[in-house]
FIFIVO-393952 format. One line per 10 residues: for each residue x, y, z of N, C-alpha, C. Coordinates in steps of 0.05 Angstrom, whole numbers, plus 5000, padded with zeros to 4 digits. Each point is the difference from the previous one (the first is absolute). Layout:
X Y Z X Y Z X Y Z; ...
end
This chain:
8150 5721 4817 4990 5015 5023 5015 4992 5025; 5008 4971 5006 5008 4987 5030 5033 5017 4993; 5009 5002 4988 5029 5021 4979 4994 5015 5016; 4984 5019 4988 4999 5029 5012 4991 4999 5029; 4992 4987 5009 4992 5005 5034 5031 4993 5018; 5001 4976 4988 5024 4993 5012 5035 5015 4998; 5001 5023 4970 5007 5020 5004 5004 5022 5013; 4974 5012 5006 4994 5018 5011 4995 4996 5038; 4995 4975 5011 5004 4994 5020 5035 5003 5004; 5018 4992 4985 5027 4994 4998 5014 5035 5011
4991 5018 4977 5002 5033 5010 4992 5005 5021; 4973 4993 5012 4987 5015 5019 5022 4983 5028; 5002 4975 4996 5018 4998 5019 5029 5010 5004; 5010 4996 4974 5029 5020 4992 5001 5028 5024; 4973 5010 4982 5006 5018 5009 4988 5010 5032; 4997 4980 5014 4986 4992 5025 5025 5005 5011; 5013 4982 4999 5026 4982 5007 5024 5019 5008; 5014 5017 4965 5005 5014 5001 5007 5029 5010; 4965 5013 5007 5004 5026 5000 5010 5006 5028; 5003 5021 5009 5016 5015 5024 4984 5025 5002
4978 4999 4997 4969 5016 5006 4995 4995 5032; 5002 4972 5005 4990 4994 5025 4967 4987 5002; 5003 4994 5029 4963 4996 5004 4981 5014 4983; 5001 5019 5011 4975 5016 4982 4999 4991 4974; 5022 5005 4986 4989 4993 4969 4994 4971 4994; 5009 4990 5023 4987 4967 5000 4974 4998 5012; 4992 5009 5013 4978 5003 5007 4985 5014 4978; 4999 5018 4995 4985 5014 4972 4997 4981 4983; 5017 4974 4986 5005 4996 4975 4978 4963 5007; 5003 4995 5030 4980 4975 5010 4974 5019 5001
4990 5027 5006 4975 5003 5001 4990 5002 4973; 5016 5008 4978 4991 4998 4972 4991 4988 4985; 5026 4974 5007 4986 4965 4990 4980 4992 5020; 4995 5006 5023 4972 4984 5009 4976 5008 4980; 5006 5042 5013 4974 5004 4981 4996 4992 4978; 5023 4988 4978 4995 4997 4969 4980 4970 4999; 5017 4983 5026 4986 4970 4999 4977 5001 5001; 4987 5019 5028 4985 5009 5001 4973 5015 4993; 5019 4998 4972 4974 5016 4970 4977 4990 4998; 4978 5004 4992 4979 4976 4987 5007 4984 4979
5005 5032 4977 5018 4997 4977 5017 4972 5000; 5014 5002 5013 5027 4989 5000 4986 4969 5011; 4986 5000 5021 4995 4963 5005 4974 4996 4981; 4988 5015 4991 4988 4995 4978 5005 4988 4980; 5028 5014 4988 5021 4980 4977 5002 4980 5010; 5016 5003 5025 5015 4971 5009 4975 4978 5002; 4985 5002 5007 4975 4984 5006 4988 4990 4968; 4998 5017 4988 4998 4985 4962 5016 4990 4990; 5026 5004 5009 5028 4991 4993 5000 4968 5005; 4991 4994 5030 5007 4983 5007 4975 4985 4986
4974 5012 5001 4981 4985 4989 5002 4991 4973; 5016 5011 4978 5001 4991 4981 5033 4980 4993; 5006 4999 5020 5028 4981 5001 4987 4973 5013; 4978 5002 5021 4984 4976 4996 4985 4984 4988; 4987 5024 4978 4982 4991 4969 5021 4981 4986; 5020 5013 4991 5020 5001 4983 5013 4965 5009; 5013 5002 5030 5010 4969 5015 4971 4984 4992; 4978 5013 5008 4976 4973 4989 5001 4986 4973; 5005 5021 4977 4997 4995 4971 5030 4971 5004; 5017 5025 5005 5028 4974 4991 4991 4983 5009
4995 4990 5028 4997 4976 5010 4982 4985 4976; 4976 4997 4999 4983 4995 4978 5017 4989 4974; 5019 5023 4996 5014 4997 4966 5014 4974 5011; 5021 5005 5024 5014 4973 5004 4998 4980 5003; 4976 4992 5018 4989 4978 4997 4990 4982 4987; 4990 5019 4980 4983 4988 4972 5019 4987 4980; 5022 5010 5006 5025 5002 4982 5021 4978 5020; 4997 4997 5022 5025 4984 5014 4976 4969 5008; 4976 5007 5007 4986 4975 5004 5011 4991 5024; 5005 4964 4986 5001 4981 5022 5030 4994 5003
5012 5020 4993 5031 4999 4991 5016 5005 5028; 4979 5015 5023 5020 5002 5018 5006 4981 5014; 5011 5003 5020 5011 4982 5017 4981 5003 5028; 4987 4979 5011 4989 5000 5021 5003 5020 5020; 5038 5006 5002 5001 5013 5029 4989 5032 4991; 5004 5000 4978 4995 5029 4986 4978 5003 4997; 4986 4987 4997 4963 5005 5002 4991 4991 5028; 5015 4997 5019 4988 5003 5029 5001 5021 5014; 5029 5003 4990 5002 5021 5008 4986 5038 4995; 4990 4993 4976 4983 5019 4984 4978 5001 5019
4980 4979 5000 4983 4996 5012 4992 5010 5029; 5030 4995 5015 5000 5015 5032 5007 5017 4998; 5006 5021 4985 5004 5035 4991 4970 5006 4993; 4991 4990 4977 4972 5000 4997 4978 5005 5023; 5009 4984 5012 4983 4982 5038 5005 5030 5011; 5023 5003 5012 5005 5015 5020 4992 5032 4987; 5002 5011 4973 4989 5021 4997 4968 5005 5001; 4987 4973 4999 4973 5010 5001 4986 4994 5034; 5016 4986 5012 4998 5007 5028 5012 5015 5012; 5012 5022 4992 5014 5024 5009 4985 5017 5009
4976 5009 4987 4984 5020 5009 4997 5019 5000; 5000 4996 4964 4996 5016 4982 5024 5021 5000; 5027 4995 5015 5024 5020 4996 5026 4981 4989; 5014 5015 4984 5018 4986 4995 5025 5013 5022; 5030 4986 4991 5019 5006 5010 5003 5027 5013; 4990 5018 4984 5013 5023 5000 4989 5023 5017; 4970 4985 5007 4971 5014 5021 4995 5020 4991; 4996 4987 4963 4968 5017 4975 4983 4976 4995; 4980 5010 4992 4980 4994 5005 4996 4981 4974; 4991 4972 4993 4993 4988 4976 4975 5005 4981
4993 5029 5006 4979 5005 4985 5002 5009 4972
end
């Protein structure tokens, strides 16, 4: 999927870049992608998307641990720990300002 977006971002700029339309059709082609971001639809996905890429980072973590133990190295499990820290005093948003629900 990150393929295909990052594809098709690649054209839409191509052909951003490219064309000899002018303003207008640049303007036309930014009010299109707002409205698309803009979907319900559309942050609907993104919003389950991301929620199940956090399920999914929970499980691994879990698998790894169980599986790596006491094997790491101090700086590596401190550092875990202040990523850990700082996302749950964040406030309830991550990096990207969605929501951790």
């Amino acid at each position: 999927m990150r393929y295909r977006l990052t594809f098709v971002a690649g054209v839409v700029l191509g052909y951003v870049l490219g064309t000899r339309a002018g303003r207008e059709r640049y303007e036309q082609l930014k009010k299109s992608a707002r409205q698309f971001a803009q979907n319900p639809a559309v942050r609907n996905t993104a919003e389950s998307a991301a929620q199940q890429g956090r399920e999914f980072a929970g499980k691994a973590y879990h698998v790894v641990s169980d599986k790596v133990g006491d094997r790491v190295p101090d700086s590596v499990a401190d550092r875990v720990r202040q990523l850990k820290e700082r996302a749950t005093h964040n406030g309830g948003q991550d990096d990207w300002g969605t929501s951790n629900t």
